[in-house]
MIDOSE-1310 file (N, C-alpha, C; in nm, 2 decimals, decimal comma, always signed):
residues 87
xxxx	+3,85/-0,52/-16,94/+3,72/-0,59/-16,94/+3,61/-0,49/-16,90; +3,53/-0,49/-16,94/+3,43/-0,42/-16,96/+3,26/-0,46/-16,83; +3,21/-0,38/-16,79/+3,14/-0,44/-16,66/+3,00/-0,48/-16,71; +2,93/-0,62/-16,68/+2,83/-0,61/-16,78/+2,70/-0,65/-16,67
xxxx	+2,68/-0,77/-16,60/+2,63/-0,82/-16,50/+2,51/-0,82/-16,55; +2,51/-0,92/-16,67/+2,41/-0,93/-16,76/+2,35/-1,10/-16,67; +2,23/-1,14/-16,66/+2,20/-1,27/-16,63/+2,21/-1,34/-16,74; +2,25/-1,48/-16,69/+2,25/-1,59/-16,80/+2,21/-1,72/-16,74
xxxx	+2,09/-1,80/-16,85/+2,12/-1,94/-16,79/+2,27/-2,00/-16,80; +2,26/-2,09/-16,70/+2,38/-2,20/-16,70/+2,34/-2,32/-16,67; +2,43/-2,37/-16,73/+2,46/-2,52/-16,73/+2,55/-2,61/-16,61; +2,57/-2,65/-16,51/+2,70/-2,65/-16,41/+2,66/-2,76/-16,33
xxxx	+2,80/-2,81/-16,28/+2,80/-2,92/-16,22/+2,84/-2,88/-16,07; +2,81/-2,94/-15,97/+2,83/-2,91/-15,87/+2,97/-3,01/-15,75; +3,05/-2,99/-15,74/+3,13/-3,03/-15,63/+3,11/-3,13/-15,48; +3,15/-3,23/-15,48/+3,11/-3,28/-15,35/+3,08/-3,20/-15,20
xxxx	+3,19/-3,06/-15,23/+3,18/-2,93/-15,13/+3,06/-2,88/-15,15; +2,97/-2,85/-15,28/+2,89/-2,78/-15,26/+2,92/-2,67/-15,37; +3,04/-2,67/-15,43/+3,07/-2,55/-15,53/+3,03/-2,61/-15,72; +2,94/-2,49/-15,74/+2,91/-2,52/-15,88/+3,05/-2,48/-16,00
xxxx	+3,06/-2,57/-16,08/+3,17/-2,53/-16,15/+3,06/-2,53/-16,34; +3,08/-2,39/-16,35/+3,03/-2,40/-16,52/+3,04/-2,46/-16,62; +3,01/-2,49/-16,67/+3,00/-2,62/-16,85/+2,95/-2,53/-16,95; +2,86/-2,47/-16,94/+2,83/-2,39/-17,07/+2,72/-2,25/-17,04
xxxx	+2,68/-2,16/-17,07/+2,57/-2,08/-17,03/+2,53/-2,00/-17,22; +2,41/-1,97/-17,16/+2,33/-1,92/-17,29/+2,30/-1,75/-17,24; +2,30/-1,65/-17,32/+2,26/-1,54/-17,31/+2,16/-1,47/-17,40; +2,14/-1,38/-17,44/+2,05/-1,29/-17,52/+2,07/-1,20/-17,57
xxxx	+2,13/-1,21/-17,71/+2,22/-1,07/-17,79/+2,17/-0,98/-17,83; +2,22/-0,87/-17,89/+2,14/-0,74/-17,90/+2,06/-0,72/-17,99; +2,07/-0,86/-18,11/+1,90/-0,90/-18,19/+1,85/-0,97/-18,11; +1,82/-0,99/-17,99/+1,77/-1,10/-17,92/+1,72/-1,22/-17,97
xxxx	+1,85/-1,31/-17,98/+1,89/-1,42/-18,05/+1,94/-1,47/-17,90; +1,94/-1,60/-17,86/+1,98/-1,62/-17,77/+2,15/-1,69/-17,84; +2,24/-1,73/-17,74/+2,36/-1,72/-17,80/+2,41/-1,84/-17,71; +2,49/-1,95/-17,74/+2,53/-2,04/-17,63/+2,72/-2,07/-17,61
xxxx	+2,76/-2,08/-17,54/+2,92/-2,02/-17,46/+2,92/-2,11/-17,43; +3,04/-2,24/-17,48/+3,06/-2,35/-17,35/+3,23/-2,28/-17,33; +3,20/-2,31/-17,22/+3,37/-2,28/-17,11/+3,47/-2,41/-17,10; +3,60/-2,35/-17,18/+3,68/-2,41/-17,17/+3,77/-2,45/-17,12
xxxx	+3,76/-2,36/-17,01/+3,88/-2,33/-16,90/+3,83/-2,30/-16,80; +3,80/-2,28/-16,66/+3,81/-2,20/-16,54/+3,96/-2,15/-16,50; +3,97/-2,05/-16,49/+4,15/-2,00/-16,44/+4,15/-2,01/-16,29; +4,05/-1,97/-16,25/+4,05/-1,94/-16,12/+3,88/-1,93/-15,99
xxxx	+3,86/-1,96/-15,90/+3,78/-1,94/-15,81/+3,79/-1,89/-15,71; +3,73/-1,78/-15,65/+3,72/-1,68/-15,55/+3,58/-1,66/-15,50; +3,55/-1,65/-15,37/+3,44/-1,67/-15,28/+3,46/-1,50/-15,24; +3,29/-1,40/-15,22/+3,36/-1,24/-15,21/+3,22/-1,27/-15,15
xxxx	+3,26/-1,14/-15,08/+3,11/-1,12/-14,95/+3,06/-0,92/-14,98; +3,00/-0,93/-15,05/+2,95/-0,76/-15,11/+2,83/-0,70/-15,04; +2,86/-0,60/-14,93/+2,72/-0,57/-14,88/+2,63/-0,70/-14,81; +2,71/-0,82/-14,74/+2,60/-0,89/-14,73/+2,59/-1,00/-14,78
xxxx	+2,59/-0,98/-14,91/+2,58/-1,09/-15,05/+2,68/-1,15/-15,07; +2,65/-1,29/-15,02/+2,82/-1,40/-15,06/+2,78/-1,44/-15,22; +2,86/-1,44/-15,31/+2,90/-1,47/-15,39/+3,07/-1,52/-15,50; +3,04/-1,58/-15,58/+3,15/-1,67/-15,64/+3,18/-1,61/-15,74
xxxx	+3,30/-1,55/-15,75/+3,38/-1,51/-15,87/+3,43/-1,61/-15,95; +3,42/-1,60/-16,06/+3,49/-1,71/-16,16/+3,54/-1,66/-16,26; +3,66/-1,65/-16,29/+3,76/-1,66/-16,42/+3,75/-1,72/-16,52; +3,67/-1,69/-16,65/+3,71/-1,85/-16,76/+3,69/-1,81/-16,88
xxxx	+3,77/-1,91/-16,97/+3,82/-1,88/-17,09/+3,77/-1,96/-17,18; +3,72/-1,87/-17,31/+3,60/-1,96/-17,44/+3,69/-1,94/-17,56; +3,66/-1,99/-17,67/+3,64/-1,97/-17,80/+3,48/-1,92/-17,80; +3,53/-1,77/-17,87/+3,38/-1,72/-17,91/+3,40/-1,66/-18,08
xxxx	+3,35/-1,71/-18,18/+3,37/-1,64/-18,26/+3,54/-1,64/-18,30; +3,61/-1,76/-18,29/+3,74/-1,82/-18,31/+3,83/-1,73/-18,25; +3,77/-1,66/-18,16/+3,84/-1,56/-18,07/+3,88/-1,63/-17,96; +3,98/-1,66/-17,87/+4,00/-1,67/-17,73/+3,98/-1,56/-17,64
xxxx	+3,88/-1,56/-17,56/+3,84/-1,49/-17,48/+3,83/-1,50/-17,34; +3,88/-1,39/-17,23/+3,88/-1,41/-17,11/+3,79/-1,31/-17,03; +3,68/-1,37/-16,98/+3,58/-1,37/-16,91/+3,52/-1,43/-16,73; +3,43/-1,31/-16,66/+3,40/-1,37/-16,54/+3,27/-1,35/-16,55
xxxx	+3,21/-1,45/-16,47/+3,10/-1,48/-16,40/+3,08/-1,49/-16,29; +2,98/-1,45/-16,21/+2,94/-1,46/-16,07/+2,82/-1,56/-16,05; +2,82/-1,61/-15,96/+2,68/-1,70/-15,91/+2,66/-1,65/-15,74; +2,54/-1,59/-15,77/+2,49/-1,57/-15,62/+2,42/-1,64/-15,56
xxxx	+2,47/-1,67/-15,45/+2,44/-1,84/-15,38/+2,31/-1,76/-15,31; +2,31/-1,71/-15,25/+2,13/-1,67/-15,21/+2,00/-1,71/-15,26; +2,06/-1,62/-15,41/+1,96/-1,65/-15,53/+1,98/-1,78/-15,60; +2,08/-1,82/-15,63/+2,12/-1,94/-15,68/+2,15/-1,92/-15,86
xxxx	+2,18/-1,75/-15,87/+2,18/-1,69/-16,00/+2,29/-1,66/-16,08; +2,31/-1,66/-16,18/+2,45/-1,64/-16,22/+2,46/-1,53/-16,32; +2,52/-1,45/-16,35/+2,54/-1,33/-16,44/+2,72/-1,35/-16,50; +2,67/-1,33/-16,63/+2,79/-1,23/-16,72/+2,87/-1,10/-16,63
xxx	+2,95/-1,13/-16,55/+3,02/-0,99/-16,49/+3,09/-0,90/-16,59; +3,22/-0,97/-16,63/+3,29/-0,88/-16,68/+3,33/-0,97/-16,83; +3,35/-0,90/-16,90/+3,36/-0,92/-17,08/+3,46/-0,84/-17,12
């Protein structure tokens, strides 16, 4: 996977705990077309503390382009932001 830590809107529901779980996010491709990803899977969730910065790792798996694809996203709870990590 490839490191990208591109920002994206999302779409996400949040947990009685307080944890947002993803539904869909939009990005901005290199015609700058914007592009829309709904998530079909979460594999996995991990809480990581970087320099300071708590943030949420997430694991999850799309159809993009009838491809199955396995992808992470972060959301930094500070900011309340979420990026494209790794592709």
């Amino acid at each position: 996977m490839k490191v990208l830590m591109k920002p994206v809107e999302m779409i996400a529901w949040f947990t009685n705990e307080g944890y947002p779980i993803p539904l869909r996010y939009r990005l901005v491709d290199e015609d700058m077309s914007n592009k829309v990803i709904k998530i079909n899977k979460v594999l996995f969730r991990e809480e990581e503390k970087i320099a300071g910065n708590r943030m949420i790792l997430y694991r999850c798996e799309s159809t993009i382009n009838d491809i199955q694809k396995i992808f992470e996203l972060k959301y930094e709870i500070s900011t309340c932001k979420w990026f494209l990590f790794k592709m």
